[in-house]
C-alpha positions in Angstrom: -3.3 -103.5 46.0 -3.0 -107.3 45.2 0.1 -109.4 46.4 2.1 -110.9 43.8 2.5 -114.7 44.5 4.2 -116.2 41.3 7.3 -114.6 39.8 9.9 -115.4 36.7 10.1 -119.0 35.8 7.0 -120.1 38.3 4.2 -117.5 37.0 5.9 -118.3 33.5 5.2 -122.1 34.1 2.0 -122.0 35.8 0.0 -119.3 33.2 1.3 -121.5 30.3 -0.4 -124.5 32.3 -3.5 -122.2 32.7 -3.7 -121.2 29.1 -3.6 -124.9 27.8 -6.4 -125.4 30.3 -8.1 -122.6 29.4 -7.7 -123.2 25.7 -9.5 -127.0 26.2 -12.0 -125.2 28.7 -12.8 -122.8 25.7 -12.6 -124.4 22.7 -9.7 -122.4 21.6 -12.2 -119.6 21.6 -10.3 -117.5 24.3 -10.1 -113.6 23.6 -6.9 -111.4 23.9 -8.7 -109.7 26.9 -9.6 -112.9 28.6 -5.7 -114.5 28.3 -4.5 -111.3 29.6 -6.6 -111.1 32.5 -5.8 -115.1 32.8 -1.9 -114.0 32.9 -2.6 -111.6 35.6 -4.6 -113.6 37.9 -2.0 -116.4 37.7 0.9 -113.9 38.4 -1.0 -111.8 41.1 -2.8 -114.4 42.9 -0.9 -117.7 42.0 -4.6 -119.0 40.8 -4.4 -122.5 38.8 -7.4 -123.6 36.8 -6.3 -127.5 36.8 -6.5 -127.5 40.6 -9.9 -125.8 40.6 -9.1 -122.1 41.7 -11.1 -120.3 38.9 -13.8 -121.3 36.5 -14.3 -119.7 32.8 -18.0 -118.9 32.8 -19.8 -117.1 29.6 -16.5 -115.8 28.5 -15.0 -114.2 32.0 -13.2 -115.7 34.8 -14.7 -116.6 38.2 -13.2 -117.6 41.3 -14.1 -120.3 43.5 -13.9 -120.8 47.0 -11.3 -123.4 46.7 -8.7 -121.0 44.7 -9.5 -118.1 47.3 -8.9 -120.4 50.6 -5.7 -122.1 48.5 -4.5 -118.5 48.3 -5.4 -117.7 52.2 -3.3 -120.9 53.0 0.0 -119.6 51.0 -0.2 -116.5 52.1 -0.4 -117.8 56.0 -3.7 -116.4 56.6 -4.0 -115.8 60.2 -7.9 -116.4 61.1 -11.1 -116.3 59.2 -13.9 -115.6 61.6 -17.8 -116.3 60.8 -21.2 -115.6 62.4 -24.5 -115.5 61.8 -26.2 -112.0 61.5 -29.4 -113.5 63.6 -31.4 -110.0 63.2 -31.9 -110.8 59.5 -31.9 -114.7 59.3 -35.3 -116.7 59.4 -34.5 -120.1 59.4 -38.8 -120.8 58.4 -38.2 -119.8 54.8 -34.7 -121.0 54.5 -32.9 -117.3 54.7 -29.4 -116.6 56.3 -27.4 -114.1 56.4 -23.3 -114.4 57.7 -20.5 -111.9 58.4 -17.4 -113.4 57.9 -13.8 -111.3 59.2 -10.3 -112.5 57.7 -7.4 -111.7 59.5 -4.3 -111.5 57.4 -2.0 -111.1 60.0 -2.3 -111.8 64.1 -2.2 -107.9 64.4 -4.8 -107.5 61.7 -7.7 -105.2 62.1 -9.9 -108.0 59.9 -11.5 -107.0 56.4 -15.4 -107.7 56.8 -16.9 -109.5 54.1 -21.5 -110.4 54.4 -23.1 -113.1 52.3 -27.2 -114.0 52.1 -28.8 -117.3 50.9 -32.4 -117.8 50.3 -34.4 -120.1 47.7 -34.7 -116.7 45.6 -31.5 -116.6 45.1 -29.7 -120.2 45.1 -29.4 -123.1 42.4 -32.6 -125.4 42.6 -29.5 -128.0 43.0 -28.5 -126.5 46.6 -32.0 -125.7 47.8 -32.2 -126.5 51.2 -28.2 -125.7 52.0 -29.1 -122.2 52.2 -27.2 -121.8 55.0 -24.1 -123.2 54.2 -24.1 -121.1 51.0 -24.4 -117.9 53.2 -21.7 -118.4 55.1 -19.5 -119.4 51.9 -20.3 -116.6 50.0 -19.1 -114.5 53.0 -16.1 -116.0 53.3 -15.4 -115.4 49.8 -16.6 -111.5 49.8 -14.4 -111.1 53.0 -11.2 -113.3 51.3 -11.5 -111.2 48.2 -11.8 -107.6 50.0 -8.3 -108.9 51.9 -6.5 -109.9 48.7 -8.1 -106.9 46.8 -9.9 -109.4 44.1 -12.6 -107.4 42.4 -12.9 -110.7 40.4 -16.9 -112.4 41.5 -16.8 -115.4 42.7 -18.9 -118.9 41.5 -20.5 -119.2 44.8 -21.9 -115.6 44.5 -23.6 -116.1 41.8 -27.5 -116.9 42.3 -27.9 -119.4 39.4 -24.8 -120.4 36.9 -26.0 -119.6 33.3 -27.9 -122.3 31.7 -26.7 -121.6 28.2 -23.3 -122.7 29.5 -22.5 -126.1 28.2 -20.0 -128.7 29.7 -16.7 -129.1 27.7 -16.5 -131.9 25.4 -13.3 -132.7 24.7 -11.6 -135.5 22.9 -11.4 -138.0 25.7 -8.5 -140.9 26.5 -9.8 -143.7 26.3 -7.2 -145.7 28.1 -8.7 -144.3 31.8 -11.6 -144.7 33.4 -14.3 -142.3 34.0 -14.1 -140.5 37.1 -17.5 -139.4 37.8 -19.6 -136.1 35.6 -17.6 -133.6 37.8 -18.0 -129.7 37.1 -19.4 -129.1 34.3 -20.0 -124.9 33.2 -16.8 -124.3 32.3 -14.5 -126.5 34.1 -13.2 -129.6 33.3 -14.5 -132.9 35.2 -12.1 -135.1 36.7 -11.3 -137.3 33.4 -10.8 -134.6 31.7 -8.6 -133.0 34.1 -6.7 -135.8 34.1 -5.6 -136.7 30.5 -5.0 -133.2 30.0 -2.3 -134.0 32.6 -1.1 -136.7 31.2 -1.1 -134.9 27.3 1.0 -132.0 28.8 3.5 -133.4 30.8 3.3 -136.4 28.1 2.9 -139.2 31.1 2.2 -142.6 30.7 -1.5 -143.2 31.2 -1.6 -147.0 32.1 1.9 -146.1 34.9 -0.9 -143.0 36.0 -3.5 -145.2 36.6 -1.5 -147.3 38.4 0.1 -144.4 40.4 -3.5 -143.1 41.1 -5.2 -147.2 42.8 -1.7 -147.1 44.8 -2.8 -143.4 45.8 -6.2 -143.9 46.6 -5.6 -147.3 47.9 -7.9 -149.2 45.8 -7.5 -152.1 43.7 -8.6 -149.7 40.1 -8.7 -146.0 40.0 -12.5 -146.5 38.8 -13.1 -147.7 42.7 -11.8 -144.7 44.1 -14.6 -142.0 45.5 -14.5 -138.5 43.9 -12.7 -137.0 46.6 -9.4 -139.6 46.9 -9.2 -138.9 43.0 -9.5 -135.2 43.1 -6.8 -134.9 45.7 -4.8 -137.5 43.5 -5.0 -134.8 40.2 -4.2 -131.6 42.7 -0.8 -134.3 44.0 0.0 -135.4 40.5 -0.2 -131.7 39.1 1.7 -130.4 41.8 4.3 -132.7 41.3 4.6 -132.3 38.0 4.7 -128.5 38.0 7.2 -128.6 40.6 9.7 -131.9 39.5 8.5 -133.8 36.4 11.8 -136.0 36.1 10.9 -136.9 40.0 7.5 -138.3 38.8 8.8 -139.7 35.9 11.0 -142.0 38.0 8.0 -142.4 40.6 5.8 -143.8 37.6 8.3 -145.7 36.0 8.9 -147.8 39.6 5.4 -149.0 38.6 6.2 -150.9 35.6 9.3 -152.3 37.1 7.1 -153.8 40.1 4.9 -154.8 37.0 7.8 -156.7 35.3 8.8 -158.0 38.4 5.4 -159.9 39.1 6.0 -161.3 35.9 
């Protein structure tokens, strides 16, 4: 049974923020089937593509380890417990195997979830993080047997396809570039962010502005990956939840601006 998160006007606004995602992800090439599932995911699960909770990989929808800890969080998850399974890991040839328990609730009898990693069946990109991978993907097996997601997840999978290319999008050329990002079906930071701006139809030099005050750098191209990541997942949150309130947040930039001057 999965627990509905989003209702009326917030599962309204949020899937119609996931389908112009998904439309850019795709290039417009989205099935009926796949926009349906979409809908449900976002109404079931409250899962938002912008902030990184699911990934469109050779036409179907994944979800990421991000989206299914974002969900544990809202729902109050009460404890995720991981070990090692020793009996079958071998640390010599890089293989590791994890049990991972999530407790809903404190009186929770856990739902048990097991991931493996070994160079067989990892991305050449993570080999030697074998064990981290293990333990993620148990997390995720364990998250989605608690939430009853029958959705895979991306960190399940042993290789991402290699016929999947990265979007390419018309790009604003007003911002600066914000590193290659996620590429396979997701959009990389830039991206991300003037499809932001486009939707909630925000001014891009007030953003950038907004974005060095953020990250507390002199330009937003100074800022690491991480400080402008958790800038995107603040400004869409913000403007999901109160655009007029960011509106007047960006618009105190220009009128330090003028002031200067």
């Amino acid at each position: 049974m999965t627990c509905r998160i989003a209702s009326g006007k917030q599962a309204k606004s949020l899937f119609r923020q996931n389908l112009y995602f998904a439309k850019r992800i795709s290039c417009g090439q989205l099935r009926t089937a796949t926009m349906h599932r979409l809908r449900d995911l976002t109404a079931n699960f409250g899962f938002s593509l912008v902030l990184g909770d699911l990934q469109y990989l050779d036409g179907g929808w994944y979800v990421t380890h991000t989206g299914l800890l974002r969900l544990a969080h809202r729902t109050r998850c009460s404890a995720i417990r991981v070990q090692p399974v020793r009996e079958f890991c071998d640390p010599s040839v890089g293989r590791w195997v994890f049990k991972a328990t999530v407790y809903k609730s404190p009186g929770s009898k856990g739902f048990v979830g097991y991931g493996d990693a070994d160079p067989s069946n990892v991305s050449s990109l993570v080999h030697g993080a074998e064990m981290r991978v293990a333990e993620t993907r148990a997390v995720n097996r364990a998250l989605r047997k608690a939430y009853g997601i029958g959705l895979c997840s991306v960190e399940e999978i042993g290789s991402l396809p290699s016929r999947i290319e990265p979007t390419r999008g018309k790009q604003n050329a007003s911002l600066p570039a914000t590193g290659n990002g996620s590429a396979n079906g997701q959009p990389r930071l830039r991206d991300r962010l003037c499809l932001l701006i486009r939707q909630y139809q925000l001014d891009p030099t007030l953003v950038k502005r907004y974005a060095a005050d953020f990250c507390g750098t002199e330009a937003l191209r100074d800022a690491s990956r991480d400080l402008v990541e958790s800038f995107i997942t603040h400004l869409a949150e913000w403007a999901g939840k109160d655009g007029e309130g960011l509106v007047c947040k960006l618009n105190s930039y220009a009128q330090s601006e003028e002031a200067k001057s």
